[in-house]
NUPA-234161 format. One record per atom (N, C-alpha, C): residue number from 0; residue in three letters; atom name; x, y, z. Coordinates in Angstrom, 2 decimals. Example, Ala and Ser with C-alpha at 12.3 -4.5 7.8 and 13.67 -1.06 7.14 Angstrom:
REC seq type atom       X       Y       Z
REC   0  ALA    N   13.19   -5.69    7.80
REC   0  ALA   CA   12.30   -4.50    7.80
REC   0  ALA    C   13.20   -3.30    7.80
REC   1  SER    N   12.85   -2.25    7.08
REC   1  SER   CA   13.67   -1.06    7.14
REC   1  SER    C   12.90    0.03    7.87
// end
This chain:
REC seq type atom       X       Y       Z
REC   0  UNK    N  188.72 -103.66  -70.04
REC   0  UNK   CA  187.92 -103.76  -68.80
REC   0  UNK    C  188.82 -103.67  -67.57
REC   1  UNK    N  188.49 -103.06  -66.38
REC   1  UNK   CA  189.29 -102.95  -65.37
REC   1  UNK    C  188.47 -103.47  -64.42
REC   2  UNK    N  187.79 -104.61  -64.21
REC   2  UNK   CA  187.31 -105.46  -63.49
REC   2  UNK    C  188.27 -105.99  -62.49
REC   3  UNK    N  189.27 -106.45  -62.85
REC   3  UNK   CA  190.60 -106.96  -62.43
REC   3  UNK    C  190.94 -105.87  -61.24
REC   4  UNK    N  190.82 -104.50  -61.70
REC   4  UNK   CA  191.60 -104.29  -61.09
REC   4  UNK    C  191.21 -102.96  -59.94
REC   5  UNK    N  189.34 -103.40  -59.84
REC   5  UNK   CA  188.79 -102.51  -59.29
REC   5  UNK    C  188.46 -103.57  -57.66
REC   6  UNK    N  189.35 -104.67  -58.16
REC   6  UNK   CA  188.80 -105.61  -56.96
REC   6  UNK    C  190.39 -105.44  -55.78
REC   7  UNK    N  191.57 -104.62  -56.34
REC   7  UNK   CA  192.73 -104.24  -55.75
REC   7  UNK    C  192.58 -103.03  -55.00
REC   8  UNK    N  192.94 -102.78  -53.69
REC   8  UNK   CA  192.92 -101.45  -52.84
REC   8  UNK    C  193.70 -100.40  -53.47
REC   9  UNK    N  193.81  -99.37  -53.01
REC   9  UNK   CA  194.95  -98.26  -53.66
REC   9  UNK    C  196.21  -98.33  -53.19
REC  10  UNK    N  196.63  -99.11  -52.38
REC  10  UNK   CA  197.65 -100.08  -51.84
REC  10  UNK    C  198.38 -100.51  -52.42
REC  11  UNK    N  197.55 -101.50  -53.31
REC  11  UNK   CA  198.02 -103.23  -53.42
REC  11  UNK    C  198.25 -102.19  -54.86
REC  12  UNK    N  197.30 -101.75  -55.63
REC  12  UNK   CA  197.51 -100.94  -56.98
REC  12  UNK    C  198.97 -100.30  -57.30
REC  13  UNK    N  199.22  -99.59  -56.15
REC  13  UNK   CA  200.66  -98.57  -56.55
REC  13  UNK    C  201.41  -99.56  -56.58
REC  14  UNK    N  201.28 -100.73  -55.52
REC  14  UNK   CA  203.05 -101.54  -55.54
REC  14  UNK    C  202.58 -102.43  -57.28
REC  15  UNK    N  201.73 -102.44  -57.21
REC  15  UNK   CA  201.15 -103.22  -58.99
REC  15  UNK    C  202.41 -102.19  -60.29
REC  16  UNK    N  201.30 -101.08  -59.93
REC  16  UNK   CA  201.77  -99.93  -60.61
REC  16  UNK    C  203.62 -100.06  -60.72
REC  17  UNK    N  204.12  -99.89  -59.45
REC  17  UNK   CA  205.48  -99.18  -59.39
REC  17  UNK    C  206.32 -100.39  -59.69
REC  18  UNK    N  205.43 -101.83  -59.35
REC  18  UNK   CA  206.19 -102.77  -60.04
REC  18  UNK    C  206.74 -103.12  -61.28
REC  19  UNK    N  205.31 -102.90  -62.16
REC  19  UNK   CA  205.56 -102.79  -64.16
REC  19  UNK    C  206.30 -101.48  -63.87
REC  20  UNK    N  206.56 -100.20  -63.47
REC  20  UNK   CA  207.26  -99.45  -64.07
REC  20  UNK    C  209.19 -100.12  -63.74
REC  21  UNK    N  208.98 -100.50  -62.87
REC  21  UNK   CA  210.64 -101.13  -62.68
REC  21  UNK    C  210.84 -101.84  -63.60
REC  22  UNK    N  209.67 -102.54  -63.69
REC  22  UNK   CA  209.95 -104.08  -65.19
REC  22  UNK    C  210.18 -103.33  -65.94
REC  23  UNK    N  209.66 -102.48  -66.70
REC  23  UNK   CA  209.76 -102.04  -67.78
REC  23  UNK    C  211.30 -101.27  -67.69
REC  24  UNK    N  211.46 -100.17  -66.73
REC  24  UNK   CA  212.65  -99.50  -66.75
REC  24  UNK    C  214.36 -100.34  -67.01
REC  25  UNK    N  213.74 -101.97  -66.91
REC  25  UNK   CA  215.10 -102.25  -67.11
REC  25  UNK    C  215.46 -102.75  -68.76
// end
């Protein structure tokens, strides 16, 4: 379900987004 995450702007989403990809990249 993306309930969660339909209540985030396209904003707040990318820094979401680009955040797990840093987590993950390390």
């Amino acid at each position: 379900r993306d309930d969660n995450r339909e209540k985030f702007t396209p904003a707040q989403n990318m820094i979401y987004t680009r955040r797990r990809a840093g987590l993950a990249a390390q």
